[in-house]
C-alpha positions as CSV (number, residue, x, y, z in Angstrom):
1,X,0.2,142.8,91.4
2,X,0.5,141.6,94.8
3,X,-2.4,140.3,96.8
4,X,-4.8,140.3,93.3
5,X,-3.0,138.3,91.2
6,X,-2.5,135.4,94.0
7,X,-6.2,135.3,94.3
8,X,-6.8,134.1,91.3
9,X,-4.4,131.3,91.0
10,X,-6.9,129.0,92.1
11,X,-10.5,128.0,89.8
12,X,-12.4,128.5,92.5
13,X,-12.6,132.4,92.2
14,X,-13.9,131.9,88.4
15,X,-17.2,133.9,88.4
16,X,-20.5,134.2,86.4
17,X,-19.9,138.2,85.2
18,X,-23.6,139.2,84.5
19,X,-23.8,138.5,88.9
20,X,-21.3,141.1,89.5
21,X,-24.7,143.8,90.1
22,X,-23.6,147.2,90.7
23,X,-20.8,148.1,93.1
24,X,-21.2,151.7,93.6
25,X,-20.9,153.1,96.8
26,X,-20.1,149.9,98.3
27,X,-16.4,150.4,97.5
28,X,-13.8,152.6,97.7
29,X,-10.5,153.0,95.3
30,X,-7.7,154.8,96.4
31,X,-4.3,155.1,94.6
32,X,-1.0,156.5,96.4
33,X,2.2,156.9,94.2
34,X,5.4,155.9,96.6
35,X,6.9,159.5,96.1
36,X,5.2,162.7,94.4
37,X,8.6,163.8,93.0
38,X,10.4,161.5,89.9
39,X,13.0,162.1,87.5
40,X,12.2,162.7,84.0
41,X,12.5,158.4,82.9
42,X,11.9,157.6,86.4
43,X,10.1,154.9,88.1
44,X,7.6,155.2,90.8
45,X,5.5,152.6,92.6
46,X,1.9,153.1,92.7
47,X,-0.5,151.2,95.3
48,X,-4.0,150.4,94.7
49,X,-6.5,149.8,97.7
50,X,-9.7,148.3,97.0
51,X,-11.9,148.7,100.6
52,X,-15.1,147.7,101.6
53,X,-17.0,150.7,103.3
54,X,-19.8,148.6,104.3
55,X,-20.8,146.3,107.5
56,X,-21.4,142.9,104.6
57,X,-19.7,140.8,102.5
58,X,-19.1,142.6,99.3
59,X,-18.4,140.2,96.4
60,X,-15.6,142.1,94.4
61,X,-15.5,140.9,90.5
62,X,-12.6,141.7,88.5
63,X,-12.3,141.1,84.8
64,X,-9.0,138.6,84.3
65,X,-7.0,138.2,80.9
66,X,-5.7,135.7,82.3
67,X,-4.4,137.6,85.1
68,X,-6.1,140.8,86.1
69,X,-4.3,143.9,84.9
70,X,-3.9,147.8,86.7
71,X,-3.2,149.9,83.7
72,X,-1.7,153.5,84.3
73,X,-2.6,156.5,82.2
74,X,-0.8,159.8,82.5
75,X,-1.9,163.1,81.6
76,X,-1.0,166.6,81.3
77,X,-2.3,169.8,83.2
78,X,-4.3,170.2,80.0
79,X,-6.0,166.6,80.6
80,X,-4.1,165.6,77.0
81,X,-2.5,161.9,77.3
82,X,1.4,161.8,77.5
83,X,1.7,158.2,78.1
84,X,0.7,157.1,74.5
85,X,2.4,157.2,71.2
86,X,1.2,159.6,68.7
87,X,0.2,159.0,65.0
88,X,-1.5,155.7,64.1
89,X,-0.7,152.4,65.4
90,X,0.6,150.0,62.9
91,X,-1.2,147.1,62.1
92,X,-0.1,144.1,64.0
93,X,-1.2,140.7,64.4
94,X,-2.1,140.2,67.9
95,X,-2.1,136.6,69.0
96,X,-5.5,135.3,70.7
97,X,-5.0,134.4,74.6
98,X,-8.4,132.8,74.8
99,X,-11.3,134.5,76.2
100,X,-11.7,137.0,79.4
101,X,-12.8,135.6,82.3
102,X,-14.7,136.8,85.8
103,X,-12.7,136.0,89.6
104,X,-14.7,137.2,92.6
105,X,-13.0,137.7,95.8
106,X,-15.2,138.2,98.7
107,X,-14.7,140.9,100.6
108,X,-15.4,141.2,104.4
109,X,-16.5,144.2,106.1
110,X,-14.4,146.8,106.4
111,X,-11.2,144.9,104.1
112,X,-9.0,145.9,102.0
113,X,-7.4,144.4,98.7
114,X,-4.7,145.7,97.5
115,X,-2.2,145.8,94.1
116,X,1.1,147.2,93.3
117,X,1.5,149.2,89.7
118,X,4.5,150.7,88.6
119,X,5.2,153.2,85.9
120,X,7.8,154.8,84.3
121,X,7.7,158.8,83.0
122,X,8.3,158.1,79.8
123,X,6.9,158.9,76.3
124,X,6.3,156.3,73.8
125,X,6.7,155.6,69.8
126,X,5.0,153.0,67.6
127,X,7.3,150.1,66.3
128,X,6.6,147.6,63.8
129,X,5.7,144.8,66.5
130,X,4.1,147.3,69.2
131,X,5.2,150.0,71.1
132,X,8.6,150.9,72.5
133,X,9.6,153.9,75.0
134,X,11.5,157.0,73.4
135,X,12.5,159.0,76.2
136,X,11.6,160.7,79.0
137,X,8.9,163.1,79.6
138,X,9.8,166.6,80.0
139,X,9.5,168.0,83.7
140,X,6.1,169.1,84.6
141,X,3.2,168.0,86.8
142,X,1.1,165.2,85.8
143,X,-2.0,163.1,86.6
144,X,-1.8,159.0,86.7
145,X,-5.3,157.3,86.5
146,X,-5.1,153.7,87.1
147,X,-7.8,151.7,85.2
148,X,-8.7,148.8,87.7
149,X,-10.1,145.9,86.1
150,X,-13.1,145.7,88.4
151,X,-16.8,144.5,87.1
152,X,-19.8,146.0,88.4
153,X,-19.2,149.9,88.6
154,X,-21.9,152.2,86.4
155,X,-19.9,154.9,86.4
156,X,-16.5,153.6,86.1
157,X,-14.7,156.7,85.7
158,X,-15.9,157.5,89.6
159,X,-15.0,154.3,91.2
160,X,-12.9,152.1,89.1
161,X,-10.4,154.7,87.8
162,X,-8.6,156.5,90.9
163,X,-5.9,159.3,90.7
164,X,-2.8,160.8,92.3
165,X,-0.7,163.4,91.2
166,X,3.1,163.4,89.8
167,X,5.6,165.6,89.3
168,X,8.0,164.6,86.8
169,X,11.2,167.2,88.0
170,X,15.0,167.5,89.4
């Protein structure tokens, strides 16, 4: 998770979420995959940049569980979702971590955070204790969204949730 996760190593970024206010239009997230071409089962890197497009500090909030997390979610020209198992997940007993906390990173003018994501073109099936992969998905083009665990956005889907393109071929 690169620079992120090393942020909040320390207390001192713990935060107060209800301050996080509303971050729209004061950032910008961009995604870029490392290649727009993968193998069906492939692996492609995805980078996340978080920039401040204005001339102040920006206090960035991001929602940690312990760490915070980048999830990827693929989807099909249609818009359908490729990336998760169908039927109905089994119950399981998930084990508590403890609660969800708030980091803020301050963000000078004009600077950038940034993460690493990977993720793999594959489909996925249900298992008794979670979810396993079961094979790749067939050639086609494709749309990742990565779901940014930032605080603050009204309109997540706008800000927090950026996309790039994938093609899943030979």
């Amino acid at each position: 998770m690169d620079e992120v996760a090393n942020f909040f190593t320390k207390s001192d970024c713990d935060a107060d979420p209800d301050a996080a206010g509303d971050m729209g239009g004061r950032l910008k997230v961009k995604v870029v995959a490392s290649t727009p071409l993968i193998a069906p089962g492939g692996r492609v890197d995805l980078k996340v940049t978080i920039t401040n497009e204005t001339s102040e500090k920006v206090p960035v909030f991001f929602k940690l569980d312990p760490k915070p997390h980048f999830e990827v979610e693929a989807t099909d020209a249609r818009g359908k979702r490729v990336d998760t198992p169908a039927g109905k997940a089994p119950k399981t007993t998930k084990k508590d971590e403890g609660p969800a906390r708030t980091g803020r990173i301050t963000l000078m003018p004009g600077g950038t955070i940034k993460a690493a994501v990977t993720w793999d073109a594959l489909k996925h099936k249900y298992v008794k204790d979670g979810i396993v992969p079961a094979g790749p998905l067939p050639l086609g083009k494709y749309t990742l969204k990565v779901v940014t665990p930032l605080v603050g956005f009204r309109d997540v889907a706008e800000f927090g949730r950026p996309t790039t393109p994938i093609e899943v071929g030979n």
